[in-house]
Every structure is written in C-alpha cells, then in structure tokens.
C-alpha positions in Angstrom: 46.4 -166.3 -64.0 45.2 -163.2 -63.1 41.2 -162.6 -61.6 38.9 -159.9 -61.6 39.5 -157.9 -58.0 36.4 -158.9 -57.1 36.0 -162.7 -57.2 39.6 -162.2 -55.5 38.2 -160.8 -52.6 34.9 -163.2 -52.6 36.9 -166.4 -52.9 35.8 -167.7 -49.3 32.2 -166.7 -50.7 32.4 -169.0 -53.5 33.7 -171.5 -51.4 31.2 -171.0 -48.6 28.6 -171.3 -51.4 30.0 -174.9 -52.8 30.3 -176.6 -49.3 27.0 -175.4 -48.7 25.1 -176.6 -51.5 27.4 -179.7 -51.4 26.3 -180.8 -47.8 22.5 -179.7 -48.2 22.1 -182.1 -51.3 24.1 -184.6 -49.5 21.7 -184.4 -46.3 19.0 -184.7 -48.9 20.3 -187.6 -50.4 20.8 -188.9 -46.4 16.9 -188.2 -46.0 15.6 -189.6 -49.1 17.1 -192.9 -48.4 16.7 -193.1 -45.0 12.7 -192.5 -45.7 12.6 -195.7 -48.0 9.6 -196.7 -49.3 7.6 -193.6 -48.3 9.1 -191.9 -51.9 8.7 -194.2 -54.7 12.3 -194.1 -56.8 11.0 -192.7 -60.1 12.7 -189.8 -61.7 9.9 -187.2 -61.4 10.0 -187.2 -57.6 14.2 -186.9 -57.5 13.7 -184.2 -59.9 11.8 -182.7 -58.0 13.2 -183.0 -54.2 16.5 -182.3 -56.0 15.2 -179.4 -58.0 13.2 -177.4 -56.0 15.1 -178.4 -53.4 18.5 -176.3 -55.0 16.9 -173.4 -55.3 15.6 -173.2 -51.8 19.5 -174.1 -50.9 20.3 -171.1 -52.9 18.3 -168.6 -51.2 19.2 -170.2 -48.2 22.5 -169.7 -48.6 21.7 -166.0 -49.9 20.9 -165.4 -45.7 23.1 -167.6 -44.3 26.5 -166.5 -46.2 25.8 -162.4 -44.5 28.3 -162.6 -41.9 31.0 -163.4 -44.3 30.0 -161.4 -46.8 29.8 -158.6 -44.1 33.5 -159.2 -43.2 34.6 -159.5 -46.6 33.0 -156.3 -47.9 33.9 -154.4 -45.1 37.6 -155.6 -44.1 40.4 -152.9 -45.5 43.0 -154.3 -48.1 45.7 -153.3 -45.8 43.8 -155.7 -42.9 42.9 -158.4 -45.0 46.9 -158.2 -46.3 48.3 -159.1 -42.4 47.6 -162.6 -41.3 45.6 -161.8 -38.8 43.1 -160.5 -41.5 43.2 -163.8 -43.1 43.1 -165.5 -39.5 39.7 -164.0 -39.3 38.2 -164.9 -42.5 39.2 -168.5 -42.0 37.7 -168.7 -38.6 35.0 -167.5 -39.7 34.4 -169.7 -42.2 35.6 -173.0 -39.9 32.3 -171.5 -37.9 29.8 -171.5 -40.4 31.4 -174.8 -41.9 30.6 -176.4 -38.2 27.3 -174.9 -38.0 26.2 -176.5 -41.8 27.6 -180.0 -40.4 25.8 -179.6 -36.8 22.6 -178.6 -38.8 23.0 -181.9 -41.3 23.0 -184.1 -38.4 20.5 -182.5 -36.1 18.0 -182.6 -38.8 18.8 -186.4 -39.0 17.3 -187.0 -36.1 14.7 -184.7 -36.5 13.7 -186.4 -39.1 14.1 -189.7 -37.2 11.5 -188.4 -35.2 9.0 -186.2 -36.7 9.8 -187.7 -40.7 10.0 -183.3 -41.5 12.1 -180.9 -42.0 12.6 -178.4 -39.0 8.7 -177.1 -38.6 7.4 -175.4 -35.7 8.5 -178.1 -33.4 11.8 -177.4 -33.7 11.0 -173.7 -32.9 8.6 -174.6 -30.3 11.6 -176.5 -29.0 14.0 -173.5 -28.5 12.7 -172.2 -25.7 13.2 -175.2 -23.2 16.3 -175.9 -24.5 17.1 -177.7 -20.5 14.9 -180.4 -21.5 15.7 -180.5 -25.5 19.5 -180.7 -25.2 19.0 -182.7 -22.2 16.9 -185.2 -24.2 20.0 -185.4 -27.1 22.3 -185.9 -24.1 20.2 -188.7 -22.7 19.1 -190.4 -26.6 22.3 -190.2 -28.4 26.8 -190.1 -28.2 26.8 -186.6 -27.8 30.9 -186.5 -27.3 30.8 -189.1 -29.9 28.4 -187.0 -32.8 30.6 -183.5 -31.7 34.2 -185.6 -32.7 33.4 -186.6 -35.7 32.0 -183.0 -36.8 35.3 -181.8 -35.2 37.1 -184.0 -37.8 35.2 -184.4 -41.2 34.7 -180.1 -40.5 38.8 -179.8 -39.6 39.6 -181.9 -42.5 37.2 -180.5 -45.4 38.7 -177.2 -44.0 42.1 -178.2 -44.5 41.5 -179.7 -47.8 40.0 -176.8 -49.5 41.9 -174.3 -47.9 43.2 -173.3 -51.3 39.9 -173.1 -52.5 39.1 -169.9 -50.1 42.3 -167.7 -50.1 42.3 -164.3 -51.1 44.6 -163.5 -53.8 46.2 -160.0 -55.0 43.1 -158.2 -53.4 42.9 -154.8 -55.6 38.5 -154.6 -55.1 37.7 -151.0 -54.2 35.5 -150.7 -51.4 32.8 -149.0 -53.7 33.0 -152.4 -56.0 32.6 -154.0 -53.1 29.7 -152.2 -52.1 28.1 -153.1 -55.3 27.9 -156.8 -54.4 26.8 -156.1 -50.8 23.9 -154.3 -52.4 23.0 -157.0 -54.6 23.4 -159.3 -52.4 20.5 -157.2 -50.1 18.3 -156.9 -53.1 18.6 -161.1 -53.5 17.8 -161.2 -50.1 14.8 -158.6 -50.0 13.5 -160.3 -53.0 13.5 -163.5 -51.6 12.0 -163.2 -48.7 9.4 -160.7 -50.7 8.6 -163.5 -53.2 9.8 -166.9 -51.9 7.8 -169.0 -48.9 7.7 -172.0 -47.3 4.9 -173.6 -48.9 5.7 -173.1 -52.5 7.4 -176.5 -52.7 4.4 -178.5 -51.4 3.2 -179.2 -54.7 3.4 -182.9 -55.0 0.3 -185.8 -53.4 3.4 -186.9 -51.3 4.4 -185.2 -48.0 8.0 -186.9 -48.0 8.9 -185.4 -51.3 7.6 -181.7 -50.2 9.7 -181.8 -47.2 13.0 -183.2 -48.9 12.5 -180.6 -51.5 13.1 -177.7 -48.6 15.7 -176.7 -46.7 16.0 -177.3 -42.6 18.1 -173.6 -42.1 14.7 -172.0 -44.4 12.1 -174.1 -42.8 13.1 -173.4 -39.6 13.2 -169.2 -40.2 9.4 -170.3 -42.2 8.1 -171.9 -39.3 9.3 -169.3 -37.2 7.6 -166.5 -38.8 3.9 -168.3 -39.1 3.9 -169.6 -35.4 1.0 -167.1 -34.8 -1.7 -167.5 -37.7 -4.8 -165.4 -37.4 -7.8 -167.2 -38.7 -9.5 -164.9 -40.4 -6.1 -164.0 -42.0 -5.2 -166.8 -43.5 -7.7 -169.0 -43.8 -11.8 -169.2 -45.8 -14.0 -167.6 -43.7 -17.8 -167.7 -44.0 -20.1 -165.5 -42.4 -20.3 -165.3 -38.5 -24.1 -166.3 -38.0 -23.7 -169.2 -40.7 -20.9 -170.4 -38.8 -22.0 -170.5 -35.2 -25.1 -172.2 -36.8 -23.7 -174.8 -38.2 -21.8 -175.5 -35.6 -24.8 -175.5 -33.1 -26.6 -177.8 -35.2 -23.8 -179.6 -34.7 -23.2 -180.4 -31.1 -27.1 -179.9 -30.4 -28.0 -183.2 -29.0 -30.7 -185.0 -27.1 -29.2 -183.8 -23.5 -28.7 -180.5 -24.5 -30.5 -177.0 -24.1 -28.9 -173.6 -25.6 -28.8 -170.4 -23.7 -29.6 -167.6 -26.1 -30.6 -167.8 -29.6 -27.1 -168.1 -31.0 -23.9 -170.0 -30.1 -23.2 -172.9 -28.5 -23.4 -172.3 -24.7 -25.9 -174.6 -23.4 -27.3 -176.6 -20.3 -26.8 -180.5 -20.4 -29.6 -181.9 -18.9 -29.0 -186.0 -18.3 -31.5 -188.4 -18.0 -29.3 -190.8 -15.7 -28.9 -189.9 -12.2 -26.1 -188.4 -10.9 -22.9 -190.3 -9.6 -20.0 -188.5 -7.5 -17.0 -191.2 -8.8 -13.6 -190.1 -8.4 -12.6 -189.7 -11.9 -8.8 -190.6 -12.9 -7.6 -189.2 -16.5 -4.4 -190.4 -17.4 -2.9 -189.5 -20.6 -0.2 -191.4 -22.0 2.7 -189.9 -23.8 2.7 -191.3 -27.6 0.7 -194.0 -27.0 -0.3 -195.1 -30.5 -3.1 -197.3 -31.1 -1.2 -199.4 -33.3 0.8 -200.9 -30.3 -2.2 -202.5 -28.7 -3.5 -206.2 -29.5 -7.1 -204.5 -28.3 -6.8 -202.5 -31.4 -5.9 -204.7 -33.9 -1.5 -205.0 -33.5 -0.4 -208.3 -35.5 2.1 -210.4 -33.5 3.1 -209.2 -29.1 1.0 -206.9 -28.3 3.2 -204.3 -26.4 0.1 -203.6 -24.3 -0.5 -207.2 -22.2 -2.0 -205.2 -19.4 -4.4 -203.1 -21.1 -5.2 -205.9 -23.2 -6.6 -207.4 -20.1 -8.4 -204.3 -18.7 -10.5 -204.6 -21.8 -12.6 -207.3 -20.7 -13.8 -205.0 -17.8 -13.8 -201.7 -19.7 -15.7 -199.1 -22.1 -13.5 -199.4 -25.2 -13.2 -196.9 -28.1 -12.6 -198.3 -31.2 -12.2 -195.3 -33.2 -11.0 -192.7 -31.4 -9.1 -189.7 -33.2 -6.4 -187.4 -31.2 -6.3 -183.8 -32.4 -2.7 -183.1 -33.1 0.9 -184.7 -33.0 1.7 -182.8 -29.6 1.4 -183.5 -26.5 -0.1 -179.5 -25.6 -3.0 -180.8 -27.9 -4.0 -183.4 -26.6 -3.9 -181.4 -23.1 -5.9 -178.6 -25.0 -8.4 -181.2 -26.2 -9.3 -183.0 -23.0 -9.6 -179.6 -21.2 -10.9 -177.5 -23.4 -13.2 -179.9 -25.9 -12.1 -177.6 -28.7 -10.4 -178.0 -32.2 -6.8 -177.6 -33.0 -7.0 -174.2 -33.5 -4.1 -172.8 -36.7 -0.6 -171.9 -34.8 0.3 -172.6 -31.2 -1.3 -174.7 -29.2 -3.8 -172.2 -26.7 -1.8 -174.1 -23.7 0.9 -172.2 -24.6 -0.8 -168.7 -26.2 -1.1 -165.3 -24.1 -3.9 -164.3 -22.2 -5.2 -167.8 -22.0 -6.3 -167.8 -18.3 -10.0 -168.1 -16.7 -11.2 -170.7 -20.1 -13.7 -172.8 -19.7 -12.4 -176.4 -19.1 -13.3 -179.7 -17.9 -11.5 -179.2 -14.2 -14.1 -175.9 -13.9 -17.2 -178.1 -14.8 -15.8 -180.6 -11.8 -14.8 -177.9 -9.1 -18.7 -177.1 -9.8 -19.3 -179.7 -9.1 -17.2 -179.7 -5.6 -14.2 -182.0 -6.5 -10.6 -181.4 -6.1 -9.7 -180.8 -9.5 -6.1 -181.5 -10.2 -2.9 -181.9 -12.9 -0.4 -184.0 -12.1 2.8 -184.5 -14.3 5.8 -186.5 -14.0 8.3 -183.6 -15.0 9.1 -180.2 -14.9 5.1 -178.7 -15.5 6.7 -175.1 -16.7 7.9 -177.3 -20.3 5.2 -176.2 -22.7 3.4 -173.5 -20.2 1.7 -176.6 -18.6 1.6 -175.9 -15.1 0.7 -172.1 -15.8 -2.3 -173.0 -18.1 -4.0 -176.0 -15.5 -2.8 -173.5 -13.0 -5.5 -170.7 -14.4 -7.7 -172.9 -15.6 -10.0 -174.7 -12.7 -6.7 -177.1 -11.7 -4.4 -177.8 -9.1 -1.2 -178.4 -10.2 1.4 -181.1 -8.5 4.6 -181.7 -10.6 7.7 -183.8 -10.5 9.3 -180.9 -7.7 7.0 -182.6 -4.9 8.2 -185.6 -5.7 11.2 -186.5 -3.0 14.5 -188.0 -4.2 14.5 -191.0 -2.4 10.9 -192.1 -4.2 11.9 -191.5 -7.6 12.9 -195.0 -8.9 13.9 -193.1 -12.4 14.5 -189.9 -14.2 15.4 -188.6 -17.4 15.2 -185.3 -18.8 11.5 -185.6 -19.3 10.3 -186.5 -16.0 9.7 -189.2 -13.4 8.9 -193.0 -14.2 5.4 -193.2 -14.8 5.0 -195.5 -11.4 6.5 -192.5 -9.7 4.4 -190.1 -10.8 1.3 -192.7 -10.0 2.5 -193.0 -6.7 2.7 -189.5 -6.3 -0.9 -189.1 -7.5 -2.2 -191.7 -4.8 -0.9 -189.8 -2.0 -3.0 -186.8 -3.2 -6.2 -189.2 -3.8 -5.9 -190.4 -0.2 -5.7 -186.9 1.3 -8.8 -186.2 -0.4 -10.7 -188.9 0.3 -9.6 -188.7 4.0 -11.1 -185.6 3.8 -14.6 -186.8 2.0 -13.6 -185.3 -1.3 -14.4 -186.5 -4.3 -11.4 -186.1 -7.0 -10.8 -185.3 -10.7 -7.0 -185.7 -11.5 -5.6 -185.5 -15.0 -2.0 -187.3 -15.4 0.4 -186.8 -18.0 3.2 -189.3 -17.8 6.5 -189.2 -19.5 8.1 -192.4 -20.0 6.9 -193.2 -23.3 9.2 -190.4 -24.8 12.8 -190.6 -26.7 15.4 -191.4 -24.8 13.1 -194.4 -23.7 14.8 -195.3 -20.0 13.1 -196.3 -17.2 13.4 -198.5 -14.1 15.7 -201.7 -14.7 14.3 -204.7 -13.4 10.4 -204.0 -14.8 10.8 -206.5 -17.5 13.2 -207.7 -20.5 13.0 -205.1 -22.4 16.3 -203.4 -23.6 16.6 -199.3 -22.1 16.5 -197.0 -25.3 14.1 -198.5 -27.5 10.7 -196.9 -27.9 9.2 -200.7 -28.1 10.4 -201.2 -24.6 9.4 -197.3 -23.2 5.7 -198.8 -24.4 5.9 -202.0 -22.9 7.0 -200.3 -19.5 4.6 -197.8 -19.8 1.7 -200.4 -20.0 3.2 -202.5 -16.9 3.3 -199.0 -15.4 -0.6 -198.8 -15.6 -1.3 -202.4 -15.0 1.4 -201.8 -11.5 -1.0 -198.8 -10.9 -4.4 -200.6 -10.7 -3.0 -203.2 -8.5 -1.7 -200.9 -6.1 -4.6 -198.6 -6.6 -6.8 -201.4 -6.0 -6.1 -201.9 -2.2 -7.3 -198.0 -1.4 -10.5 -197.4 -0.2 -11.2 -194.9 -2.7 -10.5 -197.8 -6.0 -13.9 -198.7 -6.0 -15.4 -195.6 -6.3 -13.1 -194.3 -9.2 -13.8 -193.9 -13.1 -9.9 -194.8 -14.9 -9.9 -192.9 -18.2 -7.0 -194.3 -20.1 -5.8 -192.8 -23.3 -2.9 -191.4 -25.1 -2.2 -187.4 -26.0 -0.7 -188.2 -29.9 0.4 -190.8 -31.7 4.2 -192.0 -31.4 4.9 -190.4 -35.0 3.6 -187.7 -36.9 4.9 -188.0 -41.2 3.6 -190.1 -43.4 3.4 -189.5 -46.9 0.0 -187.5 -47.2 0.0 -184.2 -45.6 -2.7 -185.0 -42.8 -2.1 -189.0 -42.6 -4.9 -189.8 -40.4 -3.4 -193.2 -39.5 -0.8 -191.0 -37.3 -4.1 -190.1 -35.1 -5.8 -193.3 -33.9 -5.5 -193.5 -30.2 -6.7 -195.7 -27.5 -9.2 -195.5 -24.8 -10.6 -197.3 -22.1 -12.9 -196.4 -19.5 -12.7 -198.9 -17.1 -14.7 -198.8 -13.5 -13.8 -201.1 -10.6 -17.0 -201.0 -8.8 -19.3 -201.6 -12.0 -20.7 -198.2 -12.6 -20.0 -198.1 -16.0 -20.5 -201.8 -18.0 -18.1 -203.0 -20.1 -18.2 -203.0 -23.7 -17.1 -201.4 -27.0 -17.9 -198.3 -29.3 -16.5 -198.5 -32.4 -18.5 -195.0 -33.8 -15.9 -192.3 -34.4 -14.6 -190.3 -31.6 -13.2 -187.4 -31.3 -10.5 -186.7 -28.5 -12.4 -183.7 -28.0 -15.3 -185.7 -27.0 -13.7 -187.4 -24.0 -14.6 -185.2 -21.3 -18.0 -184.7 -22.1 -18.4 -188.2 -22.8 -17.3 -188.5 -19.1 -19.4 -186.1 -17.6 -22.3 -187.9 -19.3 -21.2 -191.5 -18.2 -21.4 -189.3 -14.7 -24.8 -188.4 -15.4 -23.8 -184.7 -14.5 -26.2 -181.7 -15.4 -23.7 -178.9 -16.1 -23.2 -176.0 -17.7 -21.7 -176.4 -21.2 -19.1 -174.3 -23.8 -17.5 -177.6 -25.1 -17.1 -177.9 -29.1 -17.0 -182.0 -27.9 -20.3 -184.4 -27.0 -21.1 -186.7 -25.5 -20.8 -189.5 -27.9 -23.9 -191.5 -26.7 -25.8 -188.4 -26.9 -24.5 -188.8 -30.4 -27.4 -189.0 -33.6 -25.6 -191.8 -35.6 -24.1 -190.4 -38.6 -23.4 -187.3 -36.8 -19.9 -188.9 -35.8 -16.5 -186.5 -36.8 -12.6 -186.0 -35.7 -10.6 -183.4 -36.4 -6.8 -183.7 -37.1 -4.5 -180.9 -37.0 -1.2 -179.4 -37.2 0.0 -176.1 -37.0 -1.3 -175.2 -40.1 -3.3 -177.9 -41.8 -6.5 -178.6 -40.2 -8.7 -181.5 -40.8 -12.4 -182.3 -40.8 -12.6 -186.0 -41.1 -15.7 -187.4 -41.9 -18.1 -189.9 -43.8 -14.8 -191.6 -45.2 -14.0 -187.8 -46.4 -11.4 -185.4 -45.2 -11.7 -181.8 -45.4 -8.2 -180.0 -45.0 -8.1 -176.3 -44.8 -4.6 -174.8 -45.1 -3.2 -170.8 -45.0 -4.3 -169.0 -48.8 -7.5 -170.0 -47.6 -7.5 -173.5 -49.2 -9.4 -175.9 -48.8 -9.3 -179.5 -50.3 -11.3 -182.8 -49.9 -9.1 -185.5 -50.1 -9.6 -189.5 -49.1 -8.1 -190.0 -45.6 -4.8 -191.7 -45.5 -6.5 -195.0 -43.1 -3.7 -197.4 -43.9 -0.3 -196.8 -43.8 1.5 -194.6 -45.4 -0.9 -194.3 -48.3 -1.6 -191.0 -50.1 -4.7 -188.9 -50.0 -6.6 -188.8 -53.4 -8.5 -185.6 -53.7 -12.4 -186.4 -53.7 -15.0 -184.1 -55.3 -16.2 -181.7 -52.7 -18.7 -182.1 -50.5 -20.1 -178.1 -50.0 -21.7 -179.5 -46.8 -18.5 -180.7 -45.0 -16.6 -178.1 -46.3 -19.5 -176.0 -44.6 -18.9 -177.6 -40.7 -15.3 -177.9 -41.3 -15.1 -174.5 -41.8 -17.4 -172.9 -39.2 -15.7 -175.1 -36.5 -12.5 -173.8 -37.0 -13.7 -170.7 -37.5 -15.5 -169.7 -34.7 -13.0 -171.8 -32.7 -10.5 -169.7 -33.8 -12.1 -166.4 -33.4 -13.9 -167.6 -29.6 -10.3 -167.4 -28.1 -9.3 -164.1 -29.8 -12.2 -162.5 -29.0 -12.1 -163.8 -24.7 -15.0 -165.7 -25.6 -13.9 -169.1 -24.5 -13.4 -168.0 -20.9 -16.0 -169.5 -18.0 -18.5 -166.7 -17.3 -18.0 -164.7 -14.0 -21.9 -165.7 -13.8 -23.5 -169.0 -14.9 -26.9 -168.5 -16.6 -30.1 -169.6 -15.2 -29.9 -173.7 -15.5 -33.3 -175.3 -16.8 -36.0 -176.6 -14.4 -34.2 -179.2 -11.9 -34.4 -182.7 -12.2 -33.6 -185.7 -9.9 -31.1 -185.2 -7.2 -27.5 -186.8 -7.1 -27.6 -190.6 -5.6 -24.8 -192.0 -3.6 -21.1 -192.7 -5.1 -21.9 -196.7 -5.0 -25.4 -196.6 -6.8 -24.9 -198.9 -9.8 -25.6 -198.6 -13.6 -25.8 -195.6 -15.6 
C-alpha cells in the first residue's frame, strides 16, 4: 500500500509520538496508584488526571520531538536512502526513547519524595548535581535501575522497529518545510497560550499534579523561579501595607524609629543575660515523629522526649517552607517566605539584617556550622556575608569523621566539631552564638553502625539516630565548662515531606522546639500559642533579655497580645497566612483564596468566606517582604539609630530567672 510522501518520511515521528504518550500515561497510571488513598477512585478525578493530563503530554511532546523532526526535515533523500542515514534516525530515536524511560523513573522517586511532579526543586537541584547524583548513588541500585532501562528501552526498540522505518521517501523538501512550520506555530502557540497552572483546577493537589507532565513541569518551574511580587501577585498600597504590618509586630517591648515601617528598638524589661546560645536545626525533623508532640505508638524521639521535662516546649510551632534554605532564611532573617527562590540563594543578598548581626552587637562569636559541603544551596556564602562565621564539613579531619554520605558528616561529627570551636571561645572569654544544620536526617538515611538497631536506609532509623545524636551531644556537652552557661535551641528546618492533597497542607509544617537551659536560666514549661519559625530568634533574644536593634518580621512570642498569634507557610509560589483556624493563600494572577487549613492528615482545604481583614495582613506581609529585599532595604544599616533612653545594665552569665 502505498503512503502520502510525507507520513513516509515522518514515520519515526509518529512513532516517537505513540511511545511517548504510551509511557507518560503509563507513569501516570504508576503515580496514581502509588499515591493511594490521597485520590479518591471515582471517575471524575481519572478523567481528569487522564484528560488534562493527554493534552499536556501532547504539547509536551510538540517540544520534545524537535530534534527528530529537525533531522527528518532536514536529511536529503539521497542520505536518508544509505544506511547510514537510517543508522542516524534510529539512534536518534534509541536516545530520546532512553531519555522518556530515565524521565519515567526519575520522577518515581521524585515523587517518592516530594508527592509532585518535577517543580522547582528539581530545578533548584540541577546546579549541585555532586550531591544530587551522589544522593541517587547512595539511596538506590543505580547499575541496577540503568540495566533494566537498557533492556525494556533495547527491546521496545527492537519490537517496533517496523513501526519507524522510512518507506519509498518521495517528500520534497518544501513539503517538508510545511510541517516544520507547523510544527513551530504548535510550538509558539503553546507556549503563547498554555502554562503550568491551568491544570490546578481541582480541591485536590494529587490530582493537579498527575494531570501534568514532569518534562513540562520541569521547563514551568524553570521559567517562574524568579517571581516579582508586585508582578504577579495583589498588591495594596505601600503605606497601607507597612501599616498593617507595623501594627502587627508592634508589641509591648518595642519602640519604632521613624513614623513608618517596622525598624524599631526592643527595649526588655528582664535584665540582660550573656548565655552561649546553641541553635541547631535539624534536617526534616517532623513533629509528627516525637511522643512530646503527640506520635501514637515508639516515639522515634526517646531523647528529646526526655529533655522536655527540663525544657521550654512549643506546641505549635509552624516552619516556613519545605526546604531546608527556608528554614535557614527564617531563623536568620525572621522574614516570610518570600514568592521564588529562597533569599539564601538570590543575588545581591549580602550585608541583611540577621540574627548573627544582632549577636556580634552584642560581642559574641557568631557562627554557622554544617555537617557538609556549606557551598550546596549558597549556604556558606550567605552566613558568610551575613554577620557569621562559617565552619563546614572541610575542617573536619578524616580520621574524626565516624560517617559520610553525600550530604555531609554524622550529626555527632559535626557536634564534635562545633565543641571544639565553643571551647576556643570560651578559653578566650567569648560568649558564642552558633547555628548547626545537620544532615543525617536526609535520603539515603546512613549513619554510624553500632548507634542502635535501627536498619541503614530507612528514614525511621535516620530520625532515631538523629535524636540519639542530640541526646550523645548533651552528654558530652555536659562535661565543658561552658554547658552551664548555654541556651540549646532545638528544632527542625521542614517537615520530612512536603504533598498532601491540599495545595498548602499545613500538617506538612508542624515542627518541634525545645529550649532547654542547663543551668536554669530559662524554666521549663510549654507554649502551646502558635509560633511562627520566624519568631524563634527573637523569641531568643527576648528569653536573653537583650535590648537591640530590630528589622525582624518575627516577635517575640511572649511579647505576644493573645490572639495576635500567626504562621506563614510557603512554597515557591503559594504563600500562606495561617490564622484564627483560617488560611489565606495568595498565588501568581494575583489570587487570593481563604480556605480551611488542612490540620489533619491529608484532608482537603474547603474554601471559607473571606475575611477582608486577614486577607489585609497576609497581604502587606508579603508584600512589603517581598519588595524590602528588592528595594536593599532588608540590609543592616551602615549606622544604627539613636537607641531609646538606657535601662538597667547586663548582670553576670549565671544570674538566674528571666
């Protein structure tokens, strides 16, 4: 039977097209039942992830099919005849049939880890690719994964090859030109009319995501990792913002500078302690792990659990993002999750305003240490500018490193590390503040063998290491000098896991805290009022009873009218205003929703009538947020202004009771 010239010539097209669409719905399929539960089996929502989902496989398939259509409209008759001609088209095609079988799998375990399609993480991800394909080496059968591919991609090649050969080729290179430029127009339309979003138009986050397509998202997330605020998102005037916003955060303790803004002095009642004051942030540490916080059955956590008795526990505290740069952004900086990257990682994000400034004020050694590489994520760059000393896993000699995986040092390593520094300063008469970020609690889940009986590889057993880690650190840390006089802050940087079926799932953002002091500076007890994460380090300075010179979006919490309590919860999009059992969720269009927060597990988030005055403060914080780093505003000022009349002087480290 004899074929038009032209679908002679775009055989391999067609058949690029078929496999394509054939293993996109099939990784679909993978997802949907791998999520479970999280996407109730009714027809409406198959219809739709299946739906929607073909036509962004189409377009998809519209950019990814160019380099054979390239070859095909642009390969002579006469070449395409020989067999090297043909040699080419077919390895060509073997390629891109590889790459759509490498793609299905890696967004398996994307998905295993972030319940999404590829997002901006995956992007984020591409510039440290040592640690990121380290990290695949390290959490799964690498040589194992790349055979199969090898043989399910050699055989469906094999078996189809019929499918793709080109046949008594007679199309005329101006034919062929005629489906090159159509193919351009598809491809300018699409891009013109077609984003990213348009399939999140269901209540359940699962179902939007299976409805995309990875190779799309990816390109999507790409294009949007830098959102301008006033850009994309409502806006309200400048002066109504900033005074919202100082209304706000203007509590007992604290007196403006100027008539508009938030720059102000804090003025505390309490006298003044010099404590050491040791941060530690905890990779993924979920508050759903903890018996403290409410875990049915083991707690994973035994030896925080037993610090709690001695501590200042937060009940309700509320990280900022799903990454670990905002948490680091939050306890620094006390500001909101501002839309697109994280401002660890932005440009021209040197000289801000952060909490190790307020402390070198202050006269401490203000430091960030890390238990791996500190140039992942623009970490060591950003503490490095920003008021901190910065000690990473290349001081750490071979011969003490117990463990290592991709992402760092065990987390006793990196403690040990730390007390080395805290004994030079404190031989010197310096008081310390020393944020650590460990690195244990992270995929592929190895540490030291011996610590307990927990199997290498499993995230339960990375947490329960990670807790014996802290609980090996206080006892060592106990037997220095310096123990007594030290403030442990003790929290997490995200939450283990980030999807859920509501688009801002706020049960993926309870953390932990505990502030525990050895020497009875700071009493024991709980606070179960909201918290924000960006509320830690003021909270701090105020259980310091420091007087200091404020730009922080956070308070402290016991400065705190009741009622006045908030979180915010972002990604890098979506930001939240959580509040009064309401949350407020701005997105890019400039929309804005009130929905009910998603408390339990993976519930959805029914929209709420809105409350004009939340909608109001969620707005102006983000706003002027948004617009005080664009603008250099965020920066510490080259000259503090004039602090209010002085007060009662600083006491001694051991003087007791706040």
């Amino acid at each position: 039977m004899d074929h038009h010239p032209l679908y002679s010539r775009f055989r391999p097209l067609l058949w690029l097209g078929i496999v394509f669409l054939a293993v996109s719905a099939l990784s679909r399929l993978a997802l949907l039942l791998a999520t479970g539960g999280g996407v109730p089996a009714t027809f409406g929502n198959w219809a739709y992830a299946f739906g929607v989902g073909l036509g962004y496989d189409l377009l998809t398939f519209v950019y990814f099919a160019w380099p054979l259509l390239l070859l095909l409209w642009l390969l002579p008759r006469r070449w395409l005849a020989r067999r090297w001609g043909s040699f080419l088209v077919g390895a060509l095609c073997l390629l891109l049939l590889f790459v759509m079988l490498f793609v299905a799998v890696s967004e398996w375990t994307f998905w295993e880890e972030f319940q999404a399609r590829f997002n901006f993480i995956a992007v984020d991800y591409l510039v440290y690719t040592t640690e990121v394909i380290g990290n695949i080496r390290e959490s799964y059968p690498v040589g194992w994964i790349l055979s199969a591919l090898a043989l399910v991609g050699t055989g469906l090649f094999v078996a189809t090859r019929r499918w793709r050969l080109v046949r008594n080729d007679s199309a005329h290179f101006g034919a062929r030109s005629l489906v090159a430029a159509a193919w351009l127009a598809l491809s300018v339309l699409g891009t013109w009319l077609v984003t990213g979003d348009m399939k999140d138009r269901t209540g359940n986050t699962y179902v939007n995501e299976l409805a995309g397509n990875g190779i799309y998202q990816f390109f999507a997330a790409y294009r949007s990792a830098s959102l301008d605020y006033p850009r994309y998102y409502r806006t309200i005037p400048a002066d109504e913002a900033w005074a919202q916003v100082r209304a706000q955060v203007a509590t007992p303790d604290a007196q403006f500078v100027g008539p508009a803004g938030i720059a102000r002095w804090i003025r505390n009642q309490a006298p003044e302690r010099r404590l050491n004051v040791v941060l530690v942030s905890i990779e993924s540490l979920s508050a759903e792990y903890s018996g403290t916080y409410g875990r049915k059955g083991t707690s994973l956590t035994p030896n925080l659990d037993a610090l709690s008795k001695d501590s200042l526990v937060f009940g309700d505290l509320w990280a900022t993002g799903t990454r670990t740069v905002r948490g680091l952004e939050a306890l620094s900086l006390s500001v909101p999750p501002t839309p697109g990257e994280s401002i660890v990682k932005r440009e021209h994000n040197e000289g801000l305003f952060t909490l190790g400034e307020v402390f070198r004020g202050k006269g401490y050694d203000a430091q960030f240490l890390y238990g791996g590489y500190g140039a992942f994520d623009n970490m060591n760059y950003f503490f490095g500018h920003n008021g901190y000393e910065v000690h990473d896993r290349t001081e750490i000699p071979d011969k003490e490193i117990h463990h290592a995986n991709i992402w760092g040092v065990a987390d006793e390593d990196l403690y040990t590390m730390a007390m080395k520094r805290f004994d030079a300063d404190a031989a010197r008469g310096k008081p310390f503040f020393a944020h650590l970020m460990t690195t244990s609690n992270h995929r592929p889940y190895t540490f030291p063998a011996g610590r307990g009986p927990w199997p290498q590889g499993e995230r339960e057993s990375a947490v329960a290491y990670t807790d014996w880690a802290v609980g090996d650190f206080l006892r060592r840390a106990s037997t220095h000098a310096w123990f007594k006089d030290t403030l442990f802050v003790i929290t997490a940087d995200h939450c283990a896991s980030s999807g859920g079926i509501a688009s801002l799932p706020a049960f993926r953002y309870r953390i932990p805290l505990w502030i525990y002091a050895p020497g009875g500076q700071v009493a024991a007890g709980r606070h179960d009022r909201m918290t924000s994460q960006i509320d830690i380090a003021p909270t701090i300075l105020g259980l310091l009873g420091m007087d200091y010179y404020s730009q922080f979006y956070g308070v402290d919490v016991f400065q705190q009218a009741p009622g006045q309590e908030r979180a915010f919860l972002g990604t890098y999009q979506l930001l939240g205003y959580l509040r009064n059992g309401k949350l407020v969720q701005l997105a890019p269009h400039r929309e804005v929703e009130t929905l009910r927060p998603a408390y339990g597990w993976d519930e959805p988030q029914p929209p709420l009538p809105e409350d004009p005055a939340l909608t109001l403060q969620a707005i102006s914080y983000y706003q002027t947020a948004a617009e005080e780093f664009a603008n250099g505003k965020m920066r510490m000022p080259e000259r503090l202004p004039e602090p209010p009349a002085a007060r009662s002087t600083t006491v001694p480290m051991q003087a007791a009771g706040k």
